[in-house]
C-alpha positions in Angstrom: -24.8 19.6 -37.2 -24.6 20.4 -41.0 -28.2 20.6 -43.0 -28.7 21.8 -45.9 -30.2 22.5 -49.3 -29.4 22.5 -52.6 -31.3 24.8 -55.1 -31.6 24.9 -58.6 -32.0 28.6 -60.4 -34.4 28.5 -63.2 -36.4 31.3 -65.8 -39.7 30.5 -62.8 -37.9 30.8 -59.8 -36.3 28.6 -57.1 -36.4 25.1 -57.3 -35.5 22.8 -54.6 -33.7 19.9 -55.9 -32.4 17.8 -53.1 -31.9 17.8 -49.4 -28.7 15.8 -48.5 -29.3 12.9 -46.3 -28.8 12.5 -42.5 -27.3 15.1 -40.2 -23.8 15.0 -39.2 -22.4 15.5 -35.9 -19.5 18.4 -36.6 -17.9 17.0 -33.1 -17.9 13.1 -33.4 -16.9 13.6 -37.0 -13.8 15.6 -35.5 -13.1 13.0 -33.1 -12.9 10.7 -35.8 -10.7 12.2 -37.5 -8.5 12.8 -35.2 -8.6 8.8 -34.4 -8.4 8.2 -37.7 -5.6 10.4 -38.9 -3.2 9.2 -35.7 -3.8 6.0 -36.9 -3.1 6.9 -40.3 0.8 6.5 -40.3 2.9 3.3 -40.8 5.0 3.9 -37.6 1.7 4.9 -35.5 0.0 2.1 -36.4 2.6 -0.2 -35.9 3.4 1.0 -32.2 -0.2 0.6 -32.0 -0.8 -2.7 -33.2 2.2 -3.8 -30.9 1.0 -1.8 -28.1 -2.1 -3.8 -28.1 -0.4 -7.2 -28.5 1.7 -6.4 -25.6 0.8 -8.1 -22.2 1.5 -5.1 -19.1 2.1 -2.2 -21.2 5.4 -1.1 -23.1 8.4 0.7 -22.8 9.8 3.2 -25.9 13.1 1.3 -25.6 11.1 -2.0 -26.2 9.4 -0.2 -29.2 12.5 1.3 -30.7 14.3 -1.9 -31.1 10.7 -3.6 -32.4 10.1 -0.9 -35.1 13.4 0.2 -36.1 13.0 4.0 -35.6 14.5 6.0 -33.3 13.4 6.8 -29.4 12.6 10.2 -30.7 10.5 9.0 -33.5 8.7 6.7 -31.4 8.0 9.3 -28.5 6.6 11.7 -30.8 4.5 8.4 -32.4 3.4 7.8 -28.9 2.8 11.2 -28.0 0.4 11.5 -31.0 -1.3 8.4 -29.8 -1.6 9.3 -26.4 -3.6 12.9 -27.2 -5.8 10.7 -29.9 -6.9 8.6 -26.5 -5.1 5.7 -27.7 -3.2 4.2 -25.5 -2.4 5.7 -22.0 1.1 6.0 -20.3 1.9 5.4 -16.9 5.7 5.8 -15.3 7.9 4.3 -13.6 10.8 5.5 -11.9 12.5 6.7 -15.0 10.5 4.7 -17.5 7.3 5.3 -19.1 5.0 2.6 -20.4 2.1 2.8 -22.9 -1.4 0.5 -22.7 -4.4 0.3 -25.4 -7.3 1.9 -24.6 -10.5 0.2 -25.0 -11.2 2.7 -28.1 -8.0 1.0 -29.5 -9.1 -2.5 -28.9 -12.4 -2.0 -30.5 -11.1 -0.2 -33.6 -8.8 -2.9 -34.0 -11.3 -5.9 -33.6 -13.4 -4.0 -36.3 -10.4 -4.3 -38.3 -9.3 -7.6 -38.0 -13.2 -8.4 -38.3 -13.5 -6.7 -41.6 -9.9 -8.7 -42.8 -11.8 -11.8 -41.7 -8.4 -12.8 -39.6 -10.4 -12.1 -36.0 -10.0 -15.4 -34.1 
């Protein structure tokens, strides 16, 4: 939590002039960053955006042909995604598919809210 003051110097002393208002939280304000800044990339928020408008999860190979980047590209995307609490990942045999979490689903409600296109 951040508080403080700010002062003004003058010829009598110390005056204060303002206190800035409300308290912030130093570790939800990280947290959303961190949200906020995986989000923050055209490729990221593309996987993401199909990710969610998938039905049982997705495979990279699914996404690569989809976003037009390479496999690498879109497991480092994921990756990112996935330590941001995203999406999650589960595999199978050899393959690894990625869900929305419900933070994703939220965020991107509020989204579409604030775009007015929420149906």
């Amino acid at each position: 939590m951040v508080e403080s003051t700010i002062t003004d110097e003058t010829a009598e002393g110390t005056d204060t002039c303002c206190t800035p208002p409300g308290d912030i939280d130093s570790d939800a304000m990280a947290t959303d960053l961190q949200l906020l800044t995986a989000m923050g990339n055209d490729t990221r928020y593309e996987l993401l955006r199909r990710t969610a408008n998938a039905d049982d999860g997705v495979c990279v190979c699914d996404l690569e042909a989809a976003v037009g980047v390479s496999q690498s590209a879109v497991s480092q995307a994921l990756s990112r995604l996935y330590t941001a609490g995203l999406v999650t990942r589960r595999k199978e045999g050899s393959w690894r598919y990625y869900e929305p979490t419900e933070t994703t689903a939220a965020l991107l409600e509020t989204l579409d809210d604030l775009r007015g296109t929420h149906e």
